[in-house]
C-alpha positions, -999 to +999 in steps of 0.1 A: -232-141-084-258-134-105-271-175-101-272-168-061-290-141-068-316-155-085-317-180-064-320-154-035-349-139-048-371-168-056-366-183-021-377-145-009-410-148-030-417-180-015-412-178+023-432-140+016-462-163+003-463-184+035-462-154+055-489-142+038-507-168+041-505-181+080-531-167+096-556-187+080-536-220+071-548-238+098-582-235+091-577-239+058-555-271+056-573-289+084-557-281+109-544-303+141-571-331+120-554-331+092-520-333+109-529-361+134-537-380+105-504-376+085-485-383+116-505-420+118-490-426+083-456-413+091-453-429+123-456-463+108-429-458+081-400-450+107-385-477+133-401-473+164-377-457+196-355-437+176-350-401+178-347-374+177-370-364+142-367-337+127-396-317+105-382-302+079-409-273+068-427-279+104-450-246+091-476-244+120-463-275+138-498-302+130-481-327+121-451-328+148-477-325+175-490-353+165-460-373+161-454-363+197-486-378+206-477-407+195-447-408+215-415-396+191-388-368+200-398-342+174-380-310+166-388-286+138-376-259+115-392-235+089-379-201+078-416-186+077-414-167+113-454-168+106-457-201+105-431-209+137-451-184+155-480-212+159-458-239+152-444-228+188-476-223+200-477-262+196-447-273+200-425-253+221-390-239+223-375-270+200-379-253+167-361-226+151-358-204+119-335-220+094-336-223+058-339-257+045-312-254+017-289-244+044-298-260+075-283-246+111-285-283+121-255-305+136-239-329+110-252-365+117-274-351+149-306-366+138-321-400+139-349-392+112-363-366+093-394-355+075-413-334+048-444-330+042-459-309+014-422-291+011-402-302-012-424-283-040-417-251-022-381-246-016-362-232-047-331-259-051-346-291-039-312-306-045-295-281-017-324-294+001-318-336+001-281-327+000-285-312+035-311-341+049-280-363+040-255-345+060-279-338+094-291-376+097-277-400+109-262-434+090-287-458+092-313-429+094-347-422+073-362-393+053-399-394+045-410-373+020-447-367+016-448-353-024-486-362-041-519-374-037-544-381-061-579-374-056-604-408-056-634-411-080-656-402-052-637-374-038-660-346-053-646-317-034-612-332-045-618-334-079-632-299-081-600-284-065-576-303-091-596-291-119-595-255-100-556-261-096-553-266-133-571-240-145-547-219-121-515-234-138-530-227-174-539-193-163-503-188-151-489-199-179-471-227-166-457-259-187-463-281-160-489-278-128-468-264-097-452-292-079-431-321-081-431-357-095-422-384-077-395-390-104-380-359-095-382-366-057-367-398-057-336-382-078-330-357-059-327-383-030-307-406-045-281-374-063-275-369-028-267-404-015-300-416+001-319-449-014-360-453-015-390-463-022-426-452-030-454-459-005-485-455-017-514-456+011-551-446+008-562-415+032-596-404+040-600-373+059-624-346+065-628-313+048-663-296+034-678-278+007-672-242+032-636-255+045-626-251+007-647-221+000-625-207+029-595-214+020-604-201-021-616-168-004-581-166+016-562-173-014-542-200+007-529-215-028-496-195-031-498-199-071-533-185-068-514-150-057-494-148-087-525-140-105-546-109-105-581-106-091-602-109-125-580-138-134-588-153-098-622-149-101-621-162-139-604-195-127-621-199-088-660-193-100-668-230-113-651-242-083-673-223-059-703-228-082-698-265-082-687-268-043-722-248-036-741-269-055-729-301-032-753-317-011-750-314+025-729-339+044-700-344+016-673-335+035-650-372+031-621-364+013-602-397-003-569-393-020-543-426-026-510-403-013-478-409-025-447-409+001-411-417-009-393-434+023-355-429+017-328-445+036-293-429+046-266-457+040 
C-alpha cells in the first residue's frame, strides 16, 4: 500500500507539470514543424498499410497529425486533459484520457504504437512497455523516441544542454533527468518485445527567441522543481549567450536516438 502510494503521488506530480505547462508547449516545442518532422522519421521505421497506430503520450497531438498526413490510422492517448484539449483540436474524437501504465486499450487491438519524448516521464516505465506488449498486436512495432544529442554546430543546442545540466546539478540529481537507451531497450525486452537502435541525423528549426520563450515559460518540468533565484542562477548564461547569437541561427542539428522494438 504504501509502494502504490508512492507511486500514486509521483505520477500526480508529473501529469500536474504538463498541465501546467500546455498552453505554451506548442510554441515552445515547435509546434505542428517540429511534429511533421518526427512523423517523417517515424513513418519510415513502421511497415507501410498497417494500422491502426497508436500514440502513446499524443500530448498536443503534432506528431499524430502528421502521421495522418502521411496517410496512417492514428489514435492517441495522454492523461494530461491539457494537453488532449489541443491534441483534439488536431486530431479529433480518436483520443482519450488514459494512463499509460494502465492503458484503457483492447488487448492485441493495435497494429503499432509509439512514444515520443515519454518514456522519461511516466513513473514505472516497466508498467509502461508491459502494457505496449499486451495492446499490440503479434507481429506489431513500438517506436520509442528516447535521446538526441546536440551537433558541434548546433549552438542554441549546445547552450540548452549545458542549461539542462546546470538544472540537474542545481536539483541535486545523480544523473540528468531522463533515460538511457540502455534502460529503454530493457524495459522493452523485460516485457517481451525485441529491438534495435536507430540513430538518424535531424535538422530542424528553432531560434535564439523560440528558446528564450520557452526559458521564460518554464516549459522544462525539472526547471519547476526549483525556486526562482535558483532559476535565474542556472537560466542567466543561457539567455546571455542565446542573446549574444547572431541573427539567422535558428538550424537546430541533433543525431536522435530511436529504439524500434518488435512484438514476437
Amino acid at each position: 500500500m504504501i509502494m502504490a502510494e508512492r507511486h500514486r503521488r509521483r505520477q500526480h506530480c508529473r501529469v500536474a507539470e504538463f498541465d501546467r505547462i500546455a498552453e505554451h508547449y506548442d510554441e515552445t516545442r515547435g509546434g505542428e514543424q517540429r511534429g511533421d518532422e518526427y512523423a517523417v522519421g517515424i513513418d519510415a521505421l513502421l511497415p507501410t498499410g498497417d494500422g491502426p497506430i497508436l500514440e502513446i503520450g499524443v500530448g498536443t497531438g503534432v506528431v499524430a497529425l502528421g502521421l495522418r498526413r502521411r496517410g496512417r490510422s492514428v489514435v492517441g492517448l495522454d492523461i494530461s486533459e491539457p494537453m488532449l484539449a489541443r491534441a483534439r483540436s488536431r486530431l479529433g474524437p480518436s483520443v482519450i484520457r488514459s494512463d499509460a501504465m494502465r492503458m484503457g486499450i483492447a488487448t492485441a487491438s493495435v497494429a503499432h504504437a509509439i512514444s515520443v519524448w515519454v518514456v522519461h516521464s511516466v513513473a514505472e516505465p516497466v508498467l509502461l512497455f508491459q502494457e505496449a506488449f499486451r495492446i499490440i498486436r503479434p507481429g506489431g512495432g513500438y517506436v520509442v523516441c528516447t535521446a538526441q544529442r546536440p551537433s558541434a554546430d548546433d549552438h542554441v543546442g549546445r547552450i540548452i544542454a549545458e542549461m539542462s545540466a546546470r538544472v540537474d546539478a542545481r536539483r541535486g540529481a545523480s544523473r540528468p533527468r531522463g533515460v538511457t537507451v540502455d534502460e529503454v531497450i530493457g524495459w522493452g525486452s523485460a516485457a517481451g518485445f525485441t529491438g534495435e537502435v536507430h540513430e538518424f541525423e535531424r535538422q530542424w528549426h528553432s531560434s535564439p527567441n523560440d528558446e528564450l520563450r520557452a526559458i521564460a515559460y518554464r516549459t522544462w518540468p525539472a526547471m519547476r522543481e526549483l525556486d526562482e533565484n535558483a532559476i535565474e542562477e542556472v537560466t542567466r548564461p543561457a539567455v546571455e549567450a542565446l542573446k549574444a547569437l547572431p541573427p539567422g541561427d535558428d538550424i537546430r542539428r541533433a543525431t536522435a536516438e530511436t529504439v524500434v522494438f518488435h512484438r514476437p
